[in-house]
C-alpha positions as CSV (number, residue, x, y, z in Angstrom):
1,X,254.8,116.1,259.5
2,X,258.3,116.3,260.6
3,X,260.0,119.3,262.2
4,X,262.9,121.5,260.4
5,X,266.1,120.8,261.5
6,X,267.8,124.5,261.7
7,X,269.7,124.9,264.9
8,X,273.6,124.2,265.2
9,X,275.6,122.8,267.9
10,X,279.0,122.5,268.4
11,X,280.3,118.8,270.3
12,X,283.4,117.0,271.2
13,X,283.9,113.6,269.1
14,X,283.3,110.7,271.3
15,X,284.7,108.0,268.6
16,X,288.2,107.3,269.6
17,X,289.1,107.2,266.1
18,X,288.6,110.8,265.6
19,X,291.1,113.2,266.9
20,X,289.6,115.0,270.4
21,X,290.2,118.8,268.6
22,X,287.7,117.5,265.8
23,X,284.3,119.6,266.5
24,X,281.3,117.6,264.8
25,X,278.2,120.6,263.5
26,X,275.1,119.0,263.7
27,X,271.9,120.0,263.9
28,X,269.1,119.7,266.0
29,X,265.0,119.7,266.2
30,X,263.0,122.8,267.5
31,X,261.6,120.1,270.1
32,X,265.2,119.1,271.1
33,X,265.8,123.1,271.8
34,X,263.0,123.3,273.5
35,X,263.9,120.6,276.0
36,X,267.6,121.6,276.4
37,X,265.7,125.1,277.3
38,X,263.1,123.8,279.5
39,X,266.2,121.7,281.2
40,X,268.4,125.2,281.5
41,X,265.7,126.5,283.4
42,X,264.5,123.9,285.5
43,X,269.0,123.6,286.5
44,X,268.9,127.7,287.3
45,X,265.4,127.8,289.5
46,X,267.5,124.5,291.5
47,X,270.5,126.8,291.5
48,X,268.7,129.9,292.9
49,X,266.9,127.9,295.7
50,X,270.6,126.3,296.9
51,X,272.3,129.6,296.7
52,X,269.1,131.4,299.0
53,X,269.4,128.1,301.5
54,X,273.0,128.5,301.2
55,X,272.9,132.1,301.8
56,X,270.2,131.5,304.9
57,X,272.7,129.3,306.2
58,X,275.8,131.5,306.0
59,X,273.7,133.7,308.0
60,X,272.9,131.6,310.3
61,X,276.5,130.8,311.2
62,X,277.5,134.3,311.0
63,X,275.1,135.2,313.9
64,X,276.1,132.1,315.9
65,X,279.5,133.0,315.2
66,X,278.6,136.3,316.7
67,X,276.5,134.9,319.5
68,X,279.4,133.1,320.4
69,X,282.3,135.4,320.6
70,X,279.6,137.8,322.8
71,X,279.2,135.0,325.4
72,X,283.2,134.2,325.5
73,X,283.7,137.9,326.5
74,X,281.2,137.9,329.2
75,X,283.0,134.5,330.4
76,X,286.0,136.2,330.1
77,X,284.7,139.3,331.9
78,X,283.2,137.2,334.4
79,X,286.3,134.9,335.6
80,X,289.2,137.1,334.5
């Protein structure tokens, strides 16, 4: 038995013969959603895990960055 067809999407024409401001409705199948969905998610978990390494790292400079001016005073204090 074949799936309904109920959900609407909006898309760009990719024919050069249509003008680009044409929108084309179509429709797709509940397993097509399903996949888009599954897709979405698997995009934001990726997304959360680059913006905590990318947040680890960021912290990691900071304190380096920190380290380093600490040990540039003492230098300073030290042959100055």
């Amino acid at each position: 038995m074949a799936q309904q067809r109920h959900v609407l999407y909006l898309g760009y024409a990719c024919d050069p013969s249509v003008p680009d401001w044409l929108l084309l409705i179509g429709v797709l199948e509940e397993s097509e959603m399903s996949r888009i969905k599954e897709n979405r998610e698997a995009i934001d978990t990726k997304l959360d895990k680059y913006e905590a390494e990318v947040s680890a790292i960021e912290s990691q400079l900071n304190l380096s960055k920190d380290n380093a001016i600490e040990k540039l005073e003492m230098l300073k204090k030290q042959f100055f």
